[in-house]
C-alpha positions as CSV (number, residue, x, y, z in Angstrom):
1,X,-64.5,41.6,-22.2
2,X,-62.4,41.0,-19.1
3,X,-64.4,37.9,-18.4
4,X,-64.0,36.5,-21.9
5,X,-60.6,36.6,-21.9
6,X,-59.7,34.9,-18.5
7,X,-60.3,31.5,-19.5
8,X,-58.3,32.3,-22.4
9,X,-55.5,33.3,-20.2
10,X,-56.0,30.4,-18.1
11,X,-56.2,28.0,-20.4
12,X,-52.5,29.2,-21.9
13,X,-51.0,29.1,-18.3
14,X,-52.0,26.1,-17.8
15,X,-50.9,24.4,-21.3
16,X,-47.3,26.2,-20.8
17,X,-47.3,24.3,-17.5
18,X,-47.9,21.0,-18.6
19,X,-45.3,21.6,-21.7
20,X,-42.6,22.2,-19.3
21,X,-43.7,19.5,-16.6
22,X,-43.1,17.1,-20.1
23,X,-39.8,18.9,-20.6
24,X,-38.7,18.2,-17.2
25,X,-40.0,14.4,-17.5
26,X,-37.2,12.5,-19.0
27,X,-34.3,14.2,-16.3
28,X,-36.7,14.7,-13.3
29,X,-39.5,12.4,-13.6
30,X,-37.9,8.8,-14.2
31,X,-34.9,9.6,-11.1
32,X,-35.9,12.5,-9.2
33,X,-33.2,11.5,-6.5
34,X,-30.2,11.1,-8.9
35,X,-31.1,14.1,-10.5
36,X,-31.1,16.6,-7.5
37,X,-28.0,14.5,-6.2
38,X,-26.4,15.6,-9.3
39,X,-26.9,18.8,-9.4
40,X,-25.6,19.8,-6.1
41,X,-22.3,17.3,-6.5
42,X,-22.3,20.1,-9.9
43,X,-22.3,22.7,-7.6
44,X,-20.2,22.0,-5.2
45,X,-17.5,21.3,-7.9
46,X,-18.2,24.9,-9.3
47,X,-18.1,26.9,-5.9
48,X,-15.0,24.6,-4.2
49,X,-13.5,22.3,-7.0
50,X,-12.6,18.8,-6.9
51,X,-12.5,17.2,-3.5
52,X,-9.5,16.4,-2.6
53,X,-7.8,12.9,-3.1
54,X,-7.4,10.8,0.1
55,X,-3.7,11.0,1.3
56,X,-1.3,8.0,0.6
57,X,-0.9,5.4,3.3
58,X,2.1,5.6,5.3
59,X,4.4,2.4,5.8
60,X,2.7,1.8,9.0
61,X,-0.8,1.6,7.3
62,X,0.8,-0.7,4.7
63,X,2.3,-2.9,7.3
64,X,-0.9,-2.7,9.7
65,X,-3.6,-3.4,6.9
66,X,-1.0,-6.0,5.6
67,X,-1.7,-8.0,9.0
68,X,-5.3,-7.3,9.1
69,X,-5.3,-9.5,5.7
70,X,-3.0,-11.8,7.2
71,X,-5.2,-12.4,10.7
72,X,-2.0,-11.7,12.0
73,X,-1.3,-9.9,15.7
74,X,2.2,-9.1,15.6
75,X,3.8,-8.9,18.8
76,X,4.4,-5.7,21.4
77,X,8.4,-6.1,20.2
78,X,7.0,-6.0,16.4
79,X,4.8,-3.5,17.2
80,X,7.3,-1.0,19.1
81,X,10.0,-1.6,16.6
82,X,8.3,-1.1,13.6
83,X,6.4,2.2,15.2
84,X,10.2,3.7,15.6
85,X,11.1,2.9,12.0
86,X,8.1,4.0,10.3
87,X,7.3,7.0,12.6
88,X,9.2,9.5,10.7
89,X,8.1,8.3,7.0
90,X,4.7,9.8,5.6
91,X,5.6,7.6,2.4
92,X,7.1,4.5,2.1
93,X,8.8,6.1,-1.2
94,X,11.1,8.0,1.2
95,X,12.5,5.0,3.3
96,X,16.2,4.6,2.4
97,X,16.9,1.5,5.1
98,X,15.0,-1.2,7.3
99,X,16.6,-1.9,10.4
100,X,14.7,-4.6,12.5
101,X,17.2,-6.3,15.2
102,X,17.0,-8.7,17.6
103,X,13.4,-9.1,18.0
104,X,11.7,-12.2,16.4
105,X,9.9,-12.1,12.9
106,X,7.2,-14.5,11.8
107,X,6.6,-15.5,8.4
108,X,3.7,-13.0,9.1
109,X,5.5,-10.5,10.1
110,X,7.7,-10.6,7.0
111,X,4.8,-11.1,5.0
112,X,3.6,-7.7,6.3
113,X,7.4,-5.5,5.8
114,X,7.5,-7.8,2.2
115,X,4.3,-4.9,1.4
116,X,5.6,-2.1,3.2
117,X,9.3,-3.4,0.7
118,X,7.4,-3.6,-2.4
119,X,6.4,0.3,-2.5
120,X,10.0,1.4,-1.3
121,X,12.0,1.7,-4.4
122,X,14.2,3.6,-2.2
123,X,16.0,0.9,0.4
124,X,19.5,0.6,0.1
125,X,20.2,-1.5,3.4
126,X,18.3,-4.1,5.3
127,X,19.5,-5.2,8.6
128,X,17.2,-8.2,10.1
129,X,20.0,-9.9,12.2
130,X,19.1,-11.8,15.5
131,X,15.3,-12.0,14.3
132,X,15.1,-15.8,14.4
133,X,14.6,-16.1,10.6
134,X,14.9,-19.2,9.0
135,X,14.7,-20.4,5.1
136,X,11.3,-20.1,4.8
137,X,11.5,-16.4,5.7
138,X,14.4,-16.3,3.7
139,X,12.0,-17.5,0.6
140,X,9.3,-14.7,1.2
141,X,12.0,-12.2,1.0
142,X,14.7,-12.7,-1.7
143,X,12.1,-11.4,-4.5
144,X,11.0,-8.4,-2.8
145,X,15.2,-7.7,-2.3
146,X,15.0,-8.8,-5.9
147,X,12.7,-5.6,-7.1
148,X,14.4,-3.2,-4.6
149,X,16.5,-1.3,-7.7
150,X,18.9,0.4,-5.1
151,X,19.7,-2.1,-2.4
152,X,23.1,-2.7,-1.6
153,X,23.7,-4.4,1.8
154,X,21.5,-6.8,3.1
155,X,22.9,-8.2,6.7
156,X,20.9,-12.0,7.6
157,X,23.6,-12.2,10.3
158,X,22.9,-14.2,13.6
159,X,19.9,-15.9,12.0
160,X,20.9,-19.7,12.8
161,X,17.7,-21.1,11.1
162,X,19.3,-20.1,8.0
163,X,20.8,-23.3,6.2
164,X,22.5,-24.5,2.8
165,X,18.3,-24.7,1.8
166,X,18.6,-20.8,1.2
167,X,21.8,-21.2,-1.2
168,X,20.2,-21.0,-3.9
169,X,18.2,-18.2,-3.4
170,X,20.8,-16.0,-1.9
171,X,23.0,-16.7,-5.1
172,X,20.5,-16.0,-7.5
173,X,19.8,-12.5,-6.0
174,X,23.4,-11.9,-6.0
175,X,23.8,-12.8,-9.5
176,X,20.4,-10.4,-10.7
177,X,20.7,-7.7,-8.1
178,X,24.2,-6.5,-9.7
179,X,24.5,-3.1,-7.6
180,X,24.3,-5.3,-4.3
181,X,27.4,-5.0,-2.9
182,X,27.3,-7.1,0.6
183,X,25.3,-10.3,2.1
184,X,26.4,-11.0,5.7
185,X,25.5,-14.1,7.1
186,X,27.5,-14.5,9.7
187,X,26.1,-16.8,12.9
188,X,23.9,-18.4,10.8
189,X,24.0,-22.5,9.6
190,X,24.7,-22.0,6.2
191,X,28.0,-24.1,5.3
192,X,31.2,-22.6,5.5
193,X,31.8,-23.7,1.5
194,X,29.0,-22.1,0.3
195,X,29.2,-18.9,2.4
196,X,32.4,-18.6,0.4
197,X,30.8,-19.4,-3.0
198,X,27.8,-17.2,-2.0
199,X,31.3,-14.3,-1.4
């Protein structure tokens, strides 16, 4: 009787195997791969949690990644100068003033702090005197000042290569940026008429 019924047995282990092999088919079978990759991303979640999100980039990553777009080397004097003003700023969301003096910019180079401007809702001043700006620069950076909501000095002095071709633009963020309370351009070649038009 022992005999007879192995077969039986047999043949029922062997059914219940092949039922759940076809159970398994439709997850397992078609992406084996995806499926165990799954599963231990599932895992992981329940024994550690989420990962965590990558941290924000500093102003220094924005500016640097802005001149990897650009192609652009900025010079050692870029390079120190913006290092001090960034250094102590893990988020461009805590940067209250831009200071960058007597060290020539590049359209580049403005290009570059015009990124680092547009995530720093926080500036209130902006010095770039001596920086051999002219009104191409000043073109890349009135609507940048524009967005800045608390800005209220911004100093062009002893940039000579600014002319009357800026007028307009310096008058228009004057008249939209109402909480700006001073534009020095002193040393610079805009025309002694409109400097007082633009005060």
């Amino acid at each position: 009787s022992d005999l007879a019924s192995r077969p039986t047995f047999g043949r029922s282990h062997s059914h219940n195997v092949l039922k759940t092999t076809s159970a398994l088919q439709p997850a397992q079978l078609h992406n084996p791969r995806m499926n165990a990759t799954t599963g231990a991303t599932n895992l992981h979640k329940e024994m550690f949690g989420a990962p965590p999100a990558p941290p924000a980039p500093t102003p220094m990553d924005i500016f640097n990644s802005a001149c990897v777009r650009l192609k652009h080397v900025p010079t050692p004097a870029v390079k120190r100068h913006t290092l001090t003003l960034f250094r102590l700023h893990n988020s461009p969301k805590t940067l209250t003033s831009i200071t960058l003096g007597d060290i020539p910019l590049t359209l580049d180079d403005i290009k570059a702090l015009a990124e680092v401007l547009k995530e720093a809702p926080s500036i209130k001043s902006m010095s770039l005197t001596n920086c051999d700006l002219d009104d191409d620069s000043v073109e890349l950076l009135i609507p940048v000042c524009k967005s800045l909501g608390c800005l209220t000095t911004l100093d062009l002095s002893g940039n000579q290569k600014i002319a009357s071709s800026s007028v307009p633009a310096l008058r228009a963020l004057i008249t939209e940026v109402k909480q700006l309370e001073a534009l020095q351009l002193d040393n610079t070649s805009v025309p002694q008429p409109q400097l007082r038009i633009l005060k």
